[in-house]
Each structure stands twice: as C-alpha cells, then as structure tokens.
matplotlib code that plots the C-alpha trace (Angstrom):
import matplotlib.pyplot as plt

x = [0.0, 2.8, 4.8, 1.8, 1.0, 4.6, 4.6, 1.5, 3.1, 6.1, 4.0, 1.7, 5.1, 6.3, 3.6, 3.0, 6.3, 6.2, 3.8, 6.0, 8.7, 7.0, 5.9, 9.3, 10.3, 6.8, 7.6, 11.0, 9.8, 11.5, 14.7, 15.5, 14.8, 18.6, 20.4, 18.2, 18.6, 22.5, 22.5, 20.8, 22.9, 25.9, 24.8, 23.9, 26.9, 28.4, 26.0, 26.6, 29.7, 28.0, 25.2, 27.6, 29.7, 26.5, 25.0, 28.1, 29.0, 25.6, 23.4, 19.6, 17.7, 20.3, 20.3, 16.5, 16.5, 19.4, 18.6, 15.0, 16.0, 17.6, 15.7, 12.5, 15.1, 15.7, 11.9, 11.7, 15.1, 13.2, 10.2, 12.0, 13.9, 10.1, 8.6, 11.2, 11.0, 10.0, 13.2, 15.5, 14.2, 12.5, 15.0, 17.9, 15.4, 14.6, 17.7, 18.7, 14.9, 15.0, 18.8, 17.4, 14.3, 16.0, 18.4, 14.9, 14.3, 17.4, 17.1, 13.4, 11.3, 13.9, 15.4, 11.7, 11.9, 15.0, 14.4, 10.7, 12.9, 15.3, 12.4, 10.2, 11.0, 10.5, 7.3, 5.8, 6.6, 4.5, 2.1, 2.4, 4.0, 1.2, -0.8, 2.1, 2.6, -1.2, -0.5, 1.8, -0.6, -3.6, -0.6, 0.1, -3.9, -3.9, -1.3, -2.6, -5.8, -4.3, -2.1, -5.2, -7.2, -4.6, -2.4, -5.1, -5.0, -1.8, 0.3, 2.9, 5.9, 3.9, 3.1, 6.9, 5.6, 2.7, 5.2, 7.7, 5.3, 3.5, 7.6, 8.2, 5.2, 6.7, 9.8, 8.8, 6.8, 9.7, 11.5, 9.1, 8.7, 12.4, 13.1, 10.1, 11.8, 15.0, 14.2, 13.2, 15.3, 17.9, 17.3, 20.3, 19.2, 21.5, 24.3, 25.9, 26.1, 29.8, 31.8, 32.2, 31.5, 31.3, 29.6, 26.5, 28.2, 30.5, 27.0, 25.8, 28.6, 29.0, 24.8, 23.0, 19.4, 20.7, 22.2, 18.5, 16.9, 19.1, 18.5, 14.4, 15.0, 16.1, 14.0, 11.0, 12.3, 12.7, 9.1, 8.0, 10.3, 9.1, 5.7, 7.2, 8.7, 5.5, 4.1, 6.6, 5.8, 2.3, 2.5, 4.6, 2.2, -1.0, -0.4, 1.3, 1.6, 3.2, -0.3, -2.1, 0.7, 1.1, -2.8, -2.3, 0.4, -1.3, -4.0, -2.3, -0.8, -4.2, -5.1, -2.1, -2.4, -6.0, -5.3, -2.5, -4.5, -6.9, -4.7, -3.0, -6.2, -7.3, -5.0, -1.8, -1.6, -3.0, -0.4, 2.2, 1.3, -0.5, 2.1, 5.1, 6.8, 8.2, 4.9, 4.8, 7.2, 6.1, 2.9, 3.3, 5.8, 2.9, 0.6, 3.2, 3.6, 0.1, -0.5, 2.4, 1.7, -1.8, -0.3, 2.0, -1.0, -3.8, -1.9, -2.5, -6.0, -6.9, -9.2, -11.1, -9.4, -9.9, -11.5, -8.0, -7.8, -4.8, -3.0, -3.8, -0.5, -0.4, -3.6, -3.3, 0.0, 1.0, -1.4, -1.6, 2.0, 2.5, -0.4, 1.0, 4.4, 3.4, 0.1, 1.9, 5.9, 7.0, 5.7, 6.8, 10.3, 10.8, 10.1, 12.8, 14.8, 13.9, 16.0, 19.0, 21.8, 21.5, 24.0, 22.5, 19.2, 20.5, 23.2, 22.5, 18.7, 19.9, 22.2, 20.1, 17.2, 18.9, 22.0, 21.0, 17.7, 19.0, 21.1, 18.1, 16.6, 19.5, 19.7, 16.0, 15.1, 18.7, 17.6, 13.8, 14.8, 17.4, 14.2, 12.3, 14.7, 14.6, 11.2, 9.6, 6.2, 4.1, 3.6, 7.0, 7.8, 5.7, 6.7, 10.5, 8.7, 7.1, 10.3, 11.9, 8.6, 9.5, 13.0, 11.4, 9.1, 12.2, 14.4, 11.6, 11.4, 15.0, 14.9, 11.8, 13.7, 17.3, 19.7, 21.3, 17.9, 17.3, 14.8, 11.4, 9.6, 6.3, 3.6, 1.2, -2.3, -3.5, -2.0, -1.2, 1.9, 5.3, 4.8, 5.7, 3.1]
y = [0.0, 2.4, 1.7, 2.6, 5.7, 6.7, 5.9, 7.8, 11.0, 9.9, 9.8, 12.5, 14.8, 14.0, 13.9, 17.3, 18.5, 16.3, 18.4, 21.3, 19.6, 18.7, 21.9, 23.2, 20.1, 21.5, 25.4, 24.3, 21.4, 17.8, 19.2, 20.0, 17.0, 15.4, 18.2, 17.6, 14.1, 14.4, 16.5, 14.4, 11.5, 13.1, 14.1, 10.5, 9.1, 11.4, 10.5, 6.9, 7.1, 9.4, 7.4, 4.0, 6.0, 7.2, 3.4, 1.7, 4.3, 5.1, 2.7, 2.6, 4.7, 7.8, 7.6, 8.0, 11.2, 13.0, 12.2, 13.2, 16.1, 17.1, 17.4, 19.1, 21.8, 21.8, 22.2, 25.1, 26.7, 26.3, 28.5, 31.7, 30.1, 29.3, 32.7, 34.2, 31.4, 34.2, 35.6, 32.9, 31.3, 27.6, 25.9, 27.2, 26.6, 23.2, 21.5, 22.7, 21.5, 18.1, 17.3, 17.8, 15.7, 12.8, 13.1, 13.2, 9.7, 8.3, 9.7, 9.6, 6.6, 4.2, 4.8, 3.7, 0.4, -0.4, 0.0, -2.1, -4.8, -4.8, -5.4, -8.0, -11.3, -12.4, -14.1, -11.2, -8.9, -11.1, -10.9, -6.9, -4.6, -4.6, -3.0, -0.8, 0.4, 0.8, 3.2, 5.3, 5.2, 6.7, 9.5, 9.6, 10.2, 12.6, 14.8, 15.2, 16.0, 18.7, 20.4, 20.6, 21.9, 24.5, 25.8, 28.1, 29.3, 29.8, 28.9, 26.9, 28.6, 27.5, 24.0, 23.3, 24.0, 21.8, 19.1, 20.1, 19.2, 15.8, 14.6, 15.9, 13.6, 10.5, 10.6, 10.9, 7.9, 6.2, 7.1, 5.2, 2.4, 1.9, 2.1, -0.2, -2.9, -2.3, -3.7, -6.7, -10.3, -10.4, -7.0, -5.7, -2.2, -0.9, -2.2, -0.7, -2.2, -1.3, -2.5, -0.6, 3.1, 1.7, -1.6, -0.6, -0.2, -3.5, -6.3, -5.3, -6.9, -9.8, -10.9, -11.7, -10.7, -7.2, -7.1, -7.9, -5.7, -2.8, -4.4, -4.0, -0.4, 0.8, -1.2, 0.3, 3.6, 3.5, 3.4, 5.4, 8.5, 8.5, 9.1, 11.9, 13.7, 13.6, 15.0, 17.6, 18.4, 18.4, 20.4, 22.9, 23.3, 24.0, 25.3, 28.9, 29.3, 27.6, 27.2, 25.5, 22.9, 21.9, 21.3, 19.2, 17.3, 16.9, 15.2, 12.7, 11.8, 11.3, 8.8, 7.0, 6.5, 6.2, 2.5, 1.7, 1.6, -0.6, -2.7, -3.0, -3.9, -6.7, -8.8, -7.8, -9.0, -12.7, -12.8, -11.9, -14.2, -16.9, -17.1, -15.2, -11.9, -12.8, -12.9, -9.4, -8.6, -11.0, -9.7, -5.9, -6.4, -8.3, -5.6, -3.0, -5.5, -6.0, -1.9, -1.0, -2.7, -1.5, 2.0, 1.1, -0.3, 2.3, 5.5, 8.5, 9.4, 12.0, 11.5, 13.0, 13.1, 15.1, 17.8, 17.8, 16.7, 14.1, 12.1, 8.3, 7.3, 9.5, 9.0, 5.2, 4.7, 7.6, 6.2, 2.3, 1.8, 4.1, 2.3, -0.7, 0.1, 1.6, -0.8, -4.4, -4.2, -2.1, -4.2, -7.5, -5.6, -4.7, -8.3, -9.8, -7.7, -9.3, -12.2, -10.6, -9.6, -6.8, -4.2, -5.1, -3.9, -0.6, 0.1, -1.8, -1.3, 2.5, 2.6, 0.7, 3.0, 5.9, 5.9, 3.5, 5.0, 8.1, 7.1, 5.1, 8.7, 10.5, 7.7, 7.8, 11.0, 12.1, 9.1, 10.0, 13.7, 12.5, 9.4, 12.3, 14.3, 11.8, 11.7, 9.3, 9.7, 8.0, 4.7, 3.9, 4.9, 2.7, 0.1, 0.1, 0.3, -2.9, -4.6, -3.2, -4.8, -7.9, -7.6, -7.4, -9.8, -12.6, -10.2, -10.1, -14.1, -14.6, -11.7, -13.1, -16.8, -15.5, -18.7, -16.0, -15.3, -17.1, -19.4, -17.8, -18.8, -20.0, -17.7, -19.0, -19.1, -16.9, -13.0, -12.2, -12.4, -12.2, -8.6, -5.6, -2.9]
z = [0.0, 0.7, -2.6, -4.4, -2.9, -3.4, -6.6, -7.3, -6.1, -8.0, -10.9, -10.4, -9.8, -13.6, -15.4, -14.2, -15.5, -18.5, -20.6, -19.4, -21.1, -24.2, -24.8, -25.1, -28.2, -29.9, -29.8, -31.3, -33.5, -34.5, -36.1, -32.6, -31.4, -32.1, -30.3, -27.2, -27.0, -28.5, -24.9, -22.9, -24.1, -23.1, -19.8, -19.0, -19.9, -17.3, -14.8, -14.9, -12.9, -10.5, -9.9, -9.5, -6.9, -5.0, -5.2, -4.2, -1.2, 0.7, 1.9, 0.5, 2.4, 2.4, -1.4, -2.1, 0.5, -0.8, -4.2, -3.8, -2.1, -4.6, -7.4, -5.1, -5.0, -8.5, -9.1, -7.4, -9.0, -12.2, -11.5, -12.3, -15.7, -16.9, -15.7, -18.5, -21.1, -23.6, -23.3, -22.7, -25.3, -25.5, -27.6, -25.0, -22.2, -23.7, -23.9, -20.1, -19.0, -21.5, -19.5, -16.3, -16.7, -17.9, -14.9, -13.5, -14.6, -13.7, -9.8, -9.2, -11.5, -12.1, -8.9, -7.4, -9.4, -8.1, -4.4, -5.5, -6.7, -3.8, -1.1, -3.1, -3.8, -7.6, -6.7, -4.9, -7.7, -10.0, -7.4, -6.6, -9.5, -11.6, -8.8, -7.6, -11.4, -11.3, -8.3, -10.8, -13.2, -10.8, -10.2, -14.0, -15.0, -11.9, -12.8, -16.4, -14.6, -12.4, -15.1, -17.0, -14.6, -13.5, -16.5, -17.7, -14.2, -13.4, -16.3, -16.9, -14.3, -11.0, -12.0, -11.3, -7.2, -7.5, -8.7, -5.9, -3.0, -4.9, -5.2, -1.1, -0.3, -2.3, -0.3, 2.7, 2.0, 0.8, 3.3, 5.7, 3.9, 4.1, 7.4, 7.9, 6.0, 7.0, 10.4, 9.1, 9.3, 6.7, 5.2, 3.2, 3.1, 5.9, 4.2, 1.2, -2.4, -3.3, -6.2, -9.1, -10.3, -14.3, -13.1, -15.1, -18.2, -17.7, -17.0, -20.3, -22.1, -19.1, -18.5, -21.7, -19.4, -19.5, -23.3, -24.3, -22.0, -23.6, -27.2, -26.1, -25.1, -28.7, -30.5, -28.0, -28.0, -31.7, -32.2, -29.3, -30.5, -34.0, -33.2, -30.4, -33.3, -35.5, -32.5, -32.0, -35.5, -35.7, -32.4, -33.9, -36.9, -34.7, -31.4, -31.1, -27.4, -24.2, -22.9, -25.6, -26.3, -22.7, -22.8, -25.8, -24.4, -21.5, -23.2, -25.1, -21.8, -19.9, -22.9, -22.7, -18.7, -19.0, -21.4, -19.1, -16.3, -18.0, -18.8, -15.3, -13.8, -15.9, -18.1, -16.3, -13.2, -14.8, -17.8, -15.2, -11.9, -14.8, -17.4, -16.2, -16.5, -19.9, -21.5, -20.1, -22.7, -25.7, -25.5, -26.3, -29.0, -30.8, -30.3, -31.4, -35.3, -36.1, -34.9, -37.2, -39.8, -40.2, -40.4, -43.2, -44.5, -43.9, -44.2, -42.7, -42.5, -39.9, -36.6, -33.9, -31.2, -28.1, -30.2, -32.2, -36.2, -35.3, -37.9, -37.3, -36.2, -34.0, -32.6, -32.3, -32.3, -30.0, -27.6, -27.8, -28.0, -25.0, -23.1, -23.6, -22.1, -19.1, -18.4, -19.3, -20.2, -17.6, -14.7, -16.7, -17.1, -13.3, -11.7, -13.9, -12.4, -9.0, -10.4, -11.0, -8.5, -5.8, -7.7, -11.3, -9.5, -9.5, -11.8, -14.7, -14.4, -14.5, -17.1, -19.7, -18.6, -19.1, -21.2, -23.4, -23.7, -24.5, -26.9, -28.7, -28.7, -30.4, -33.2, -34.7, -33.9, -36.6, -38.2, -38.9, -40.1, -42.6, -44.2, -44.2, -46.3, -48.5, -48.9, -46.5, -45.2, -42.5, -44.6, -45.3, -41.5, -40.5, -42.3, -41.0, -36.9, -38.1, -39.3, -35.8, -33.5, -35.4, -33.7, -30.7, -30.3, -31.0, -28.5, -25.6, -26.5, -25.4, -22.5, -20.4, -20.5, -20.6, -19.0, -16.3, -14.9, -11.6, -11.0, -10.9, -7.8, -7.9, -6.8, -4.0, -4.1, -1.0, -1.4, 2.4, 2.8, 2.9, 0.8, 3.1, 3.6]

ax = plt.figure().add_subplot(projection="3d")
ax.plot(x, y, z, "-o")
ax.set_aspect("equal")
plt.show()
C-alpha cells in the first residue's frame, strides 16, 4: 500500500512536468529534437559514474533522501527560468529542461523500481507490481488531470511547485517504507552495495538478461520516438503558445495513462502471476507488429481526437504503443529484475534505462529527419517500426527466458503475505 502511494506521487510529480517539457520540443519542432537528446545522451553518460559512486557508497535509504531532495530543489530553482521562457528562449530553455528531466528519470522513477525490486522477492513482484505500477498510473492520469485543470489558471511557471510538493510527499513515503523494511530479518538495506562506479556499463557486455533488456529499449524507444517527433511536428504546426501545447500534451498523456490503467487492472496482473513476467514482454511487441503494420497499410488518415484533427498514427500509435508500455511491459520488465543480483538492480537497471535510452533517442530521432529528407512519409515509417517490432518480439522471447535469470519462484495461491506494507 505504501509503494503505491509513493509511486503515485512519484508519478503525479512527472507527469505534471512532463507536458512542461514537451511543450518546449513543440515550440521548437522535430529538427531539434537530435540536439536535445545528443544532450541528454551526453549528460547520462556522465552520470553513470555518479550514480555507481553514489550506489556503491551510501546505503539505501540515504540515497533516495538525498537524491529526492535534490531534485525538489531543482523544481523550485526552475520556476524563475520558466517565468522568463520568452526571453531565454524555448530551444535554450529546452535542452537545459529536456537534461534535467532525464536526470529526472534516472534519480526519481527508475530509482523507485529499483528499491521495488530490492524489497520484493521475484514471486511477490509477480504478485504486486502490476498493482504498484497501477498506483503510478492513478498519479500519471492525476497529474494530467491537475495540469489541465490548473495551466489556464496559473500557467505553466507554477506548476513546477505543485510538482515540488507531490515529489516531497513520495519521499517521505519512501523514506518510511524503508526504514520499515530495513528492520526486518535479513534485510540488506543498511548495508551498502559497493563494487564498481562503471559496473552498469561493464554487465551489459558480461549478462545476456541485460544485453537484451538494452536491445528492447532501442528497439521500443525506436518506435516510441518516431511518433514523439510527428508529435513535436504536428505540435509545432498547430499550437502557437506555451499554454495550448502543454494542454495538448497533456491530453495525449491522460489517454495513454488512461489505457494503461486498464490494462493493469485486468489482463496484467493474470499474464504476469498466470504465465510469467516474460509474457509481459512478448505480449506488447505483438501488439506494437500488427499496430504498425496496419499504419504502413492504412496511411494517414486523420481523426477526432480530443477535439483535435490528429493524424492516425499518432492517434493510435502515439497512444496504444504508449499504453502498452506503461500498463503491461513495464511491470513484466521490473520483476525480472527481482532475479538478477543486488547491484545489477541498481546500476544496470539504471544505465540501460537511461543511457541507453538516451542514446536510442538521439539515433531515430537524426535518423527520422534525414528518411524524411529523402522523402519518406508515414507509410514507409511505418513500415520500417514494423520490421523493428518484429526484432522485438524474437528479442523479448529470449529476454523473459534468458539462462542467467534465476529461477522464478512459484507464486502461491493466498495473497497475504510475505509482501511488506
């Protein structure tokens, strides 16, 4: 109960500064896009050492309250910067605000996951992510909710406070649920993990779980990000202020969460605890093919959506592809992590979800610009995301049964437990 309601203020914190974000990639458009993430890449692979020294020299709980700490201070530093975005400008502003949200991500939602998969057992996890994640996704459909509700109101500058105080409340909570476990038998979370700063870089050549798990994140990211920039595009096209394109943002965001959260509360939890995590992974893959492939197939028709005239692949892909990764891969993802060692927990789970992401963003959003020099449209686009879900679904094959994996335990019947509130 209490890693869900962090993780809904987790949640609810970045989806409130997410649209903030967004809006900065649509006043600037997708040929900004590769100097943003060409940034962001950069500043990751920077952090990784950083974050290995901070992982393998403080013990748990002192790492989630300085590193939470942090960034609620960062949030407010912000406000001004935002007040002025006129004149600092949003492409300047952006790539400052797009580095600092994925460092964001690196200290705040993955950080989460790991600590999750440090305190449950693998069978638990089956058991309890999907509802935890379906926690995050209550926060990530609140937070749309709220900026919608209050960025006519008070514009975009103050929502960076409102974020602030959602963040303050997840730590504490985390805080709390620390400790609480920590006095448990045979808790490890007094102790620190130690070893190396670069060990996050060096298990993804040594453990073939993790070399798949990054191979997943391109090919995901791949399709994810071209749909981003036709957003950013589109975006750009439509929307002439800070204020409308949050609000749009905004929206495509509540759709998303609003699928993912369907999803987590019906055929998640029994593909995961029924079938195992690795279907978690299969399953979406699948999805993402036949959806593809339909685009390549249908074109690009235009439809209603949310009183917008949206491009069908962004619509449904946007949205669907989206859904699916928050509602079903991303729980499947973080128990197979419970089967791994304590330090790949947290440093190789962070580097592929970071650095590697990063860098998947940097290649097709240069990538999608130069095809579309040459004269590719939506069709044709499509077409190559299909060939790459088709990579995926063999990749997620291999990563949900990978031989370094440990045993996955059997999940019992009754749901008290051994889970700690």
């Amino acid at each position: 109960m209490l890693s869900a309601l962090a993780f809904f203020f987790v949640m609810t914190s970045y989806y409130i500064i997410r649209p903030v974000r967004d809006q900065l990639s649509g006043a600037v458009g997708s040929q900004s896009l590769p100097l943003f993430y060409g940034a962001v890449f950069v500043v990751m692979l920077l952090m990784t050492p950083l974050f290995g020294a901070l992982v393998a020299r403080f013990p748990r709980r002192q790492l989630l309250g300085w590193s939470y700490s942090f960034f609620i201070v960062c949030l407010l530093a912000f406000v001004p910067a935002f007040m002025a975005q006129d004149r600092i400008g949003a492409r300047e502003l952006g790539v400052v605000f797009f580095v600092w949200v994925s460092v964001f991500n690196l200290f705040v939602v993955s950080l989460f996951w790991s600590f999750m998969a440090d305190i449950f057992s693998s069978g638990q996890a089956r058991r309890v992510f999907s509802l935890i994640a379906l926690g995050g996704m209550a926060g990530a459909i609140f937070g749309p909710l709220v900026t919608k509700l209050l960025v006519h109101l008070i514009g975009v500058a103050p929502l960076l406070l409102v974020s602030s105080v959602s963040l303050t409340a997840s730590m504490i909570l985390l805080l709390r649920l620390s400790a609480s476990h920590d006095r448990q038998p045979g808790s490890q979370g007094d102790e620190v993990i130690g070893g190396s700063l670069w060990a996050g870089i060096k298990q993804l050549w040594s453990h073939p779980f993790l070399r798949y798990m990054a191979l997943l994140m391109l090919f995901g990211d791949g399709i994810g990000t071209l749909a981003y920039a036709m957003v950013a595009d589109y975006a750009k096209a439509n929307f002439a202020d800070a204020v409308a394109r949050t609000a749009f943002y905004n929206n495509l965001d509540l759709a998303t969460n609003l699928l993912g959260a369907a999803l987590q509360l019906s055929i998640t939890p029994w593909l995961l605890v029924r079938r195992g995590a690795g279907w978690g992974l299969v399953v979406p893959s699948l999805v993402n093919l036949v959806l593809l492939a339909a685009v390549a197939l249908i074109g690009s028709g235009s439809v209603s959506f949310f009183g917008y005239s949206v491009p069908l692949l962004l619509a449904v892909m946007l949205v669907i592809t989206r859904g699916f990764a928050y509602g079903m891969t991303k729980p499947a993802v973080d128990a197979l992590y419970t089967r791994v060692p304590r330090e790949m927990r947290y440093k190789g789970k962070n580097f592929v979800e970071t650095a590697v992401w990063r860098f998947g963003d940097l290649v097709v959003t240069s990538a999608v610009s130069w095809l579309r020099m040459l004269g590719w449209g939506i069709g044709g686009l499509a077409l190559a995301g299909a060939g790459v879900a088709a990579l995926a679904t063999l990749v997620s094959r291999r990563a949900g049964w990978s031989p370094d994996l440990e045993p996955e335990e059997r999940v019992r019947a009754n749901t008290d437990a051994e889970a700690p509130l």
